[in-house]
N, C-alpha and C positions, 0 to 999 in steps of 0.2 A: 575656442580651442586654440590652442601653440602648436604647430609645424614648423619643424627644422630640416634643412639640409643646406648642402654644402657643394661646391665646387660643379654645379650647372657647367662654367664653362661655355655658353651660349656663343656663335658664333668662330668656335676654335676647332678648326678642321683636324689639324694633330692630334687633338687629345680621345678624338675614335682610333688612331691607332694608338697611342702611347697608352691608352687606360685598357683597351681591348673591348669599346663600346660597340654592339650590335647595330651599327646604324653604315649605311652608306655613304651619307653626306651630311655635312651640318644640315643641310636643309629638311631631312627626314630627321636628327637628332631634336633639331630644335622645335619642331613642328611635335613631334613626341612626348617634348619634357613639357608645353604646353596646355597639350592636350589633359595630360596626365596630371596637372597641378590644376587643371578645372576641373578635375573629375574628383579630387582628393580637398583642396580648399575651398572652403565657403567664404560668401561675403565678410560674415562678422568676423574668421578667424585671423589670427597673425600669425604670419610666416616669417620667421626666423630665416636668413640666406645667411649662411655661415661664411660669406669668401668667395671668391671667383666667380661673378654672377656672369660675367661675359669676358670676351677679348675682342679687343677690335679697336680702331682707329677711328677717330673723333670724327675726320672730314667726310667718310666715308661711310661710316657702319650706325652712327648712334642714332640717325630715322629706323633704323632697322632694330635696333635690339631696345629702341623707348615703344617701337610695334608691340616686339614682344613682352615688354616689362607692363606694358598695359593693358596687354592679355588675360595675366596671373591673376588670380582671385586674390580677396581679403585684403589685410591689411600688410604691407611686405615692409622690412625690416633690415637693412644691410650693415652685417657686422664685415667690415672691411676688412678684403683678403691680397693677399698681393698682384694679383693678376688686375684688382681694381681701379679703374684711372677716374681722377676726381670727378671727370666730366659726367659719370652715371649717376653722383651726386641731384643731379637735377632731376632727375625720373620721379620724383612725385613719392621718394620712401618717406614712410610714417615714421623712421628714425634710423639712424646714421652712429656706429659708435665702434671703435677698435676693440672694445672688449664688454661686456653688458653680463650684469647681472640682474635677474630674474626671478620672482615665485611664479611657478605653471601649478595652482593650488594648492599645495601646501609644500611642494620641492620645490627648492632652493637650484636654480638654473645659473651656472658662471660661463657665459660661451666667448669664444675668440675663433679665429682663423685658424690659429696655431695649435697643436696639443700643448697643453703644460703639464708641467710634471705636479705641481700646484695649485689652489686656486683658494680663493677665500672659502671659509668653513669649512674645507674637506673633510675634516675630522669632525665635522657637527650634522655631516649626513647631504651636504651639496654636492650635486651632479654637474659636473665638465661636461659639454656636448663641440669639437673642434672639427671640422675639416682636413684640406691643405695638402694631407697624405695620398689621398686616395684611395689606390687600391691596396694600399698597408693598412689594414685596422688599426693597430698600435692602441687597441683599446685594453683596458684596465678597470679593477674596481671601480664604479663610479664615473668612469670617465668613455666617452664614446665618440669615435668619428660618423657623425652625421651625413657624410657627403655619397653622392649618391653613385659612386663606388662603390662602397661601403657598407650599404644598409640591404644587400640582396633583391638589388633591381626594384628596388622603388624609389620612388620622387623625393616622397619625407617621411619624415615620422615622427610620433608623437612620444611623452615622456611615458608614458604608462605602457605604451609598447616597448620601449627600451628596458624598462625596468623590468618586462616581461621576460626580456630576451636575457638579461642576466642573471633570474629565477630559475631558467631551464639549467 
């Protein structure tokens, strides 16, 4: 199974106030999002990380958030977001790429960090999945922010949930 999200944010004390995150401290956020991607991915699946998997300072923080990054079930996935610093590079992702395109079973997946206003095949039935914004949907036919702003207080989501959410 494919799980997407975006903008974790792991380790970024501001982004509970600037997004409006129910948490007191990174240390309860991140103990949270955790918690909650064990209880959502399994070993076999891949995890799409749309962007901002963390912040933090090399000398400092990356025993702490390669803790966490080793935590996360399955197979994880980092589509490079700008809060990204190369050094997370080495955490043991199953693939590394600024823009990736995907079949999750018969849809056609194009994800990035960024929204676009574009993407290959859009007009042949492929779905955008982007981050980046937060707590701005800035979603469209076809196209959806992943990030877990975005998706009504859960962790990820899958494509068949999406495509649920745009039936309603």
């Amino acid at each position: 199974m494919h799980w997407y999200t975006a903008d974790l944010h792991f380790n970024h004390e501001n982004i509970i106030t600037l997004c409006k995150r129910p948490f007191k401290s990174i240390t309860e956020m991140d103990a949270h999002y955790v918690s909650a991607l064990q209880r959502t991915v399994m070993g076999d699946d891949d995890l799409w990380i749309l962007g901002d998997f963390c912040m933090g300072k090399q000398s400092r923080d990356e025993p702490y958030l390669r803790g966490l990054f080793e935590q996360i079930p399955g197979r994880k996935h980092l589509i490079r977001g700008n809060h990204d610093k190369p050094w997370i590079e080495r955490f043991g992702w199953a693939s590394r790429h600024n823009l990736k395109e995907i079949s999750d079973g018969v849809q056609r997946i194009v994800m990035c960090h960024y929204p676009l206003r574009s993407w290959n095949r859009m007009h042949r039935g492929s779905l955008h999945y982007f981050g980046h914004v937060h707590c701005e949907e800035l979603n469209m036919s076809r196209a959806w922010n992943v990030g877990v702003d975005a998706i009504g207080g859960r962790i990820a989501i899958t494509t068949s949930e999406l495509i649920g959410l745009e039936s309603r």
